[in-house]
N, C-alpha and C positions, 0 to 999 in steps of 0.2 A: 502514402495517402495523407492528403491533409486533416488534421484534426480541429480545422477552424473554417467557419466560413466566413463572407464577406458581403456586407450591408451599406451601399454608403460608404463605400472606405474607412468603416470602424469594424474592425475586428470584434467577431463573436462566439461567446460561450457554447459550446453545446448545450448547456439549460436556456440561454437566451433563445436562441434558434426554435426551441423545443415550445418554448413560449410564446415566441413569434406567430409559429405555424397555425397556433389554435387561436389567435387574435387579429391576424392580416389576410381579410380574403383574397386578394389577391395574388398573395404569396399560396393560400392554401389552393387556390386555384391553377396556378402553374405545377405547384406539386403533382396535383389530380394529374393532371394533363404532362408532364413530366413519366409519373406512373404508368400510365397509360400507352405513352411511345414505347417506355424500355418494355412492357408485355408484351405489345403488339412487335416490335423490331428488334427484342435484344437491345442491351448496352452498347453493344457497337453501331446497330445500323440505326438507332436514334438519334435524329438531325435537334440541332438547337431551334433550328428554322420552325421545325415539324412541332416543336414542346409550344413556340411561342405561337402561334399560329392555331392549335388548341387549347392556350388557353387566353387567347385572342388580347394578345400584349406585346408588344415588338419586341427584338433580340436586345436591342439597349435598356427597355426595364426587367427583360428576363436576368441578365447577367445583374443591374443592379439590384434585385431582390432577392434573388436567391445565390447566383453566380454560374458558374461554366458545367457542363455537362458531369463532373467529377462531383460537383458541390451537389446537384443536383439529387445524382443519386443518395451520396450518402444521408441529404435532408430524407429523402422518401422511408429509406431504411430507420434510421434513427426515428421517425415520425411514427411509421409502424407498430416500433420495438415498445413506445409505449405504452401499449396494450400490455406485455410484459410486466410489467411489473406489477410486483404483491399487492394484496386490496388494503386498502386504509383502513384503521379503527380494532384492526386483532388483539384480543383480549392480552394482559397478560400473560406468562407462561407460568403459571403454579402446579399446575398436575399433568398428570397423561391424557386424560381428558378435553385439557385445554391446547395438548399440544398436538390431539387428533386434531382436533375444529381447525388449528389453526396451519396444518398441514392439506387439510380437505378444501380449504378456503382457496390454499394457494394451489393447490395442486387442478381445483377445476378452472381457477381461474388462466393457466398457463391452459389447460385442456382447450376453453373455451376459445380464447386468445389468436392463439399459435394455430388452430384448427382452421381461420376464421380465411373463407377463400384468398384475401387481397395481402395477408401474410402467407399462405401455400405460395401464392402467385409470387411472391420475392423468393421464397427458397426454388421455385422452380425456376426463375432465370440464373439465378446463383448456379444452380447443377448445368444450366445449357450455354452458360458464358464463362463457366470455370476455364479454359483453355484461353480463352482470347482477350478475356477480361476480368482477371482475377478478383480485381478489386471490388467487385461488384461482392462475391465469396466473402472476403474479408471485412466487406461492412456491415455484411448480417453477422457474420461472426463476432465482430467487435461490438456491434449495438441491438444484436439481438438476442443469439446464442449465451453468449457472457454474461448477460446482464441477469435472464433467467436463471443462470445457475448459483448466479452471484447471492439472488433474491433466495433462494435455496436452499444454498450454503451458509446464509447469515441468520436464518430461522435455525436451522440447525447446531450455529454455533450456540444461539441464543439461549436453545433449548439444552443444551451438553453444560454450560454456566448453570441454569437452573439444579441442575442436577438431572436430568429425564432421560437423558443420552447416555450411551455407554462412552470410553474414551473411547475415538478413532478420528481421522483426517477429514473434516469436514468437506473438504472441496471433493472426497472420496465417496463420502455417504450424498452429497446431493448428486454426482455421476450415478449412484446405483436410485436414489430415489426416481429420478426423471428415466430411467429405464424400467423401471416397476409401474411407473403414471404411465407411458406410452406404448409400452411393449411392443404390437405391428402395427397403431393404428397412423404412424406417421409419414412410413412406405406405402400404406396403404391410401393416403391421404395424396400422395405425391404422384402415387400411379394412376388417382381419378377411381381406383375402384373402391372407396367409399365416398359419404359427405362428410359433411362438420355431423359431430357424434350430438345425438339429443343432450338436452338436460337430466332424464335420466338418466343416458350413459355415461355422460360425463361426473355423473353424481356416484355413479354404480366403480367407475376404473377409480375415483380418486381413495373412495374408501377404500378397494380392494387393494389400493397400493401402498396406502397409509398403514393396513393390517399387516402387509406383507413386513413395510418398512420396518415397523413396531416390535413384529415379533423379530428382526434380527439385532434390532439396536436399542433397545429400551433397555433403560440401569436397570439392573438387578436390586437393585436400593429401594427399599422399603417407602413407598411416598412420604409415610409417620415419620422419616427418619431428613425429610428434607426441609422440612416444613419449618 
């Protein structure tokens, strides 16, 4: 799968692309309308015909703004995935205190995010196009999946440097974090028998996950002793 798309016949970044999407209506409007095919038809039985035709732009500026039905998706995904990521302005990490807040921040922030129907809606053609269009799978995974856990892993290394963390595999501890934040609510999400979880609940699993996290992997080291 390509990791570039194509504008103009200038190759482009995945942060340009990402930047594009939130400044060119146009662009964000065949996206719309791009998203909308692959839901209604699957990745396979979505026509180029059919994307440009809702979002009312013929197939020669559809390819030159966004590009071919490949490009397509992964902009939708990628475009998604930025909801993903950790919220700006997190305090320093100087105590456990700070390294709650700033576990609870992130942790309802991915709750909220990833809950939010029009992200359900990519993981679930990902699970019904697994077989016939992998790639579809592969582009949440690489610009969704990853990137969360990336966001995860790098607070936690941040916080193991602070001293607040016990030693162990980062990439290890955000796998068991993100299973302590979601436990069933993400099957349950994909099967339609819940909604997107309230503000309360999403405030209520992030703490409870945070505790859990805490009490397995918090130093033993005296805070007086870090400081």
């Amino acid at each position: 799968m390509s990791s570039n798309l194509f504008r103009n016949d200038k190759v482009m970044t995945m942060k340009e692309r990402e930047e594009l999407a939130a400044d060119d209506p146009v662009r964000e409007r065949i996206l719309g309308a791009a998203f909308a095919a692959f839901t209604d038809h699957g990745y396979a039985g979505a026509s180029t015909l059919d994307i440009a035709t809702r979002a009312k732009v013929s197939k020669r500026e559809l390819y030159a703004v966004v590009g071919n039905k490949e490009q397509m998706l992964i902009a939708c995904i990628a475009h998604r995935s930025q909801r993903m990521r950790p919220p700006e302005g997190l305090a320093p990490l100087r105590d456990r205190a700070s390294l709650a807040a700033a576990l609870t921040a992130l942790g309802a922030r991915l709750l909220r995010e990833i809950s939010d129907p029009d992200v359900i809606a990519v993981f679930r053609l990902a699970i019904a196009e697994a077989d016939r269009s992998p790639e579809v799978a592969q582009a949440l995974h690489s610009f969704g999946r990853l990137r969360s856990r990336a966001a995860v892993r790098d607070l936690l290394t941040a916080a193991q440097s602070a001293g607040l963390l016990a030693a162990s595999d980062p990439a290890q501890m955000a796998t068991q974090f993100m299973a302590l934040l979601w436990t069933d609510l993400m099957v349950d999400r994909l099967l339609g028998v819940a909604g997107p979880p309230s503000p309360r609940e999403i405030g209520r699993r992030a703490r409870a996950a945070i505790a859990a996290f805490l009490r397995l992997h918090a130093s033993d080291q005296p805070e007086s002793r870090r400081k």
